[in-house]
C-alpha positions in Angstrom: 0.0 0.0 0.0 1.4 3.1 -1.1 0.6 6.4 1.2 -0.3 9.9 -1.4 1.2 12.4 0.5 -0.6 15.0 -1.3 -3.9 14.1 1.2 -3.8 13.5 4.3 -6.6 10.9 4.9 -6.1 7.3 5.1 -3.7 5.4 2.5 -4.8 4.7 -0.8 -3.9 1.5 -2.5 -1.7 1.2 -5.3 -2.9 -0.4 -7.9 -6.5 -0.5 -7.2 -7.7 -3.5 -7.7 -11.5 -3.0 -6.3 -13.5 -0.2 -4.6 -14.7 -1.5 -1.9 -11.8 -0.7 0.5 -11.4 2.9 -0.9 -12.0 5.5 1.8 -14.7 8.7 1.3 -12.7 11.5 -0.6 -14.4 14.3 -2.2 -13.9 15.0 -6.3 -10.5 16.9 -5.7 -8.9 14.4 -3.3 -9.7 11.9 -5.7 -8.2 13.2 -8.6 -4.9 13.9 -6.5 -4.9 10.0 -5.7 -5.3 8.9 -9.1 -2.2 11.2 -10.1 -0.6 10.1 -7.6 -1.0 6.3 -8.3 -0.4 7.1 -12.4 2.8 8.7 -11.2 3.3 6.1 -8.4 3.1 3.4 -11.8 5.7 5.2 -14.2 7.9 6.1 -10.9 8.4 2.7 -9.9 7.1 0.0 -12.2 8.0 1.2 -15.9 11.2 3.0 -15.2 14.4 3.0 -17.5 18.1 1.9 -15.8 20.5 4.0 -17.4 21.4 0.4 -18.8 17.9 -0.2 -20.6 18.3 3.5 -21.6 21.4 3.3 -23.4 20.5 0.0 -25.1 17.1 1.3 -26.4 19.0 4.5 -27.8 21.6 2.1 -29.3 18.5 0.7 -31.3 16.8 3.7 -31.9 20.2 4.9 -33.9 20.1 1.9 -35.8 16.6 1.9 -36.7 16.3 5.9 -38.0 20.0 5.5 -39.9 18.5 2.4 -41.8 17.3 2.7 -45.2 14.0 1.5 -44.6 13.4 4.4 -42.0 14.9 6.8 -44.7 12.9 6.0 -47.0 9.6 6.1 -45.1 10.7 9.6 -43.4 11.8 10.8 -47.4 8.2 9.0 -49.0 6.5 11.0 -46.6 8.4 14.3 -47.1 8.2 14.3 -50.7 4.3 13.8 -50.4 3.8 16.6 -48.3 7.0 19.2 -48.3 4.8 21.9 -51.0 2.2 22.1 -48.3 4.7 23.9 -46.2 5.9 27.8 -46.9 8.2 29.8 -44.9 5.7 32.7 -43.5 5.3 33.2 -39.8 1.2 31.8 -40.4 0.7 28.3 -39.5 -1.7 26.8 -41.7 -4.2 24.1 -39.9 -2.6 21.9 -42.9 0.4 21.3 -41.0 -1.1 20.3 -38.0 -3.0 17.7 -39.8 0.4 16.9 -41.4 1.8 16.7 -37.7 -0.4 14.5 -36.4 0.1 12.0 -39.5 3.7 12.2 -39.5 3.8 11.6 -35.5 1.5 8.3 -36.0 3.4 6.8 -38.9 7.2 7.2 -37.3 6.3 6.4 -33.5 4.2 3.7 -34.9 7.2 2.8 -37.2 9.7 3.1 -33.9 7.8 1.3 -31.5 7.4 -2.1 -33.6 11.1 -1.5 -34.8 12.0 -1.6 -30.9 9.7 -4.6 -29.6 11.3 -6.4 -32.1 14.9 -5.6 -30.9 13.6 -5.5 -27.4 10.8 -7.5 -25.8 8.7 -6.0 -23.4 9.5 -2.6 -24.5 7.6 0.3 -23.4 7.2 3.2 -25.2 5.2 5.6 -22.5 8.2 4.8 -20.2 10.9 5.5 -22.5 9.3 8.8 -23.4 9.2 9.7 -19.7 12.6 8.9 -19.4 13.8 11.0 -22.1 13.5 14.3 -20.0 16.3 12.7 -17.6 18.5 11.5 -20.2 18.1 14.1 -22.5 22.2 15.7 -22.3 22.7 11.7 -23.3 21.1 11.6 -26.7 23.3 12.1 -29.8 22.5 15.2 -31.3 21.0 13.4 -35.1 18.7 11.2 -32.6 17.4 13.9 -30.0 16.9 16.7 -33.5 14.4 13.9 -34.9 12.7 12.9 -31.3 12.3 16.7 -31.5 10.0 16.7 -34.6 7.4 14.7 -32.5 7.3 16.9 -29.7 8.3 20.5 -31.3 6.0 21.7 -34.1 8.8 24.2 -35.1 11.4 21.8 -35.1 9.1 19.6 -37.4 8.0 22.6 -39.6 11.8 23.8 -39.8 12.2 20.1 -41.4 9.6 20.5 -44.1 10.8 24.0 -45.0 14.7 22.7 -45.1 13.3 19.9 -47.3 11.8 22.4 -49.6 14.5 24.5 -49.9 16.9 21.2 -51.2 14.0 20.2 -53.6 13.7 23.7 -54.8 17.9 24.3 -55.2 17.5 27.0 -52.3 19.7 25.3 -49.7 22.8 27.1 -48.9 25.8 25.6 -50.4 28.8 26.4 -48.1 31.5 24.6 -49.7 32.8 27.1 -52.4 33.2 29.3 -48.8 35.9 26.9 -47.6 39.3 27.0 -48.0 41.4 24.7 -46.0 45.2 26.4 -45.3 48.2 24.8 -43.6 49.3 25.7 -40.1 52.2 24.2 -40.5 55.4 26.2 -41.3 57.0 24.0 -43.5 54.2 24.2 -45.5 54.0 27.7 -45.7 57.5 28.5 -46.1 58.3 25.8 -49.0 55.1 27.8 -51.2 
């Protein structure tokens, strides 16, 4: 039996199997139990080890560098990048976009990883993500950011655009590469 110490009445049991043995607690009270006992659940019963962690990272590099995952993420791009503009206005398009791409790769992710990893849960390993987040290569925590951050997911479509369109910045006639060395430099 776990004690909710944000009310002070008798202990509420964690899981709840029945309510029978649940004591009188007004609306509020009741709602602060239930969060309680959903937090009480992730807390202590679908928690990541740092272990777990790094091995479901491991997979989740292999799965978005593979070709299959490319090409999804690219199919799904190409069908939808002229939707996108680069004006300040959000259209309600791209929230309907949003939604679809969010369903298609965490659907995508999630049976990728319970194949790799039985038992795997995806709600815990989302929750975990916000204490390992310094952790996470930087190509792995920029795409978990398009299904969380709209403007991280717009800024995708609109860079997208911008290569299909010949717009992209090219920066390699900028670079010049020079010799530090002085024997270099002294033998030109």
């Amino acid at each position: 039996m776990v004690l909710c110490p944000l009310v002070e009445k008798e202990p509420f049991p964690v899981p709840c199997l029945g309510f029978g043995h649940l004591p009188r607690l007004n609306r509020s009270e009741m709602v602060l139990h239930l969060l309680y006992a959903v937090w009480s659940f992730f807390t202590f019963s679908s928690s990541f080890s740092d272990a777990e962690f790094d091995a479901v990272v491991g997979n989740l590099e292999d799965i978005i560098m593979d070709d299959d995952f490319q090409l999804m993420q690219r199919t799904f791009m190409e069908k939808h990048y002229q939707s996108f503009d680069d004006s300040e206005e959000n259209k309600l398009i791209y929230t309907c976009i949003f939604n679809e791409y969010i369903r298609l790769v965490e659907k995508y992710i999630e049976e990728k990883l319970l194949e790799r990893i039985p038992g795997f849960n995806m709600t815990a390993f989302i929750m975990s993500l916000q204490q390992h987040k310094d952790e996470i290569a930087g190509d792995i925590f920029d795409m978990l950011l398009t299904f969380t951050d709209f403007l991280a997911f717009k800024e995708m479509f609109l860079d997208y655009r911008a290569e299909k369109e010949g717009r992209s910045v090219d920066l390699s006639s900028g670079l010049v590469v020079t010799s530090l060395n002085k024997s270099s430099m002294s033998s030109s």
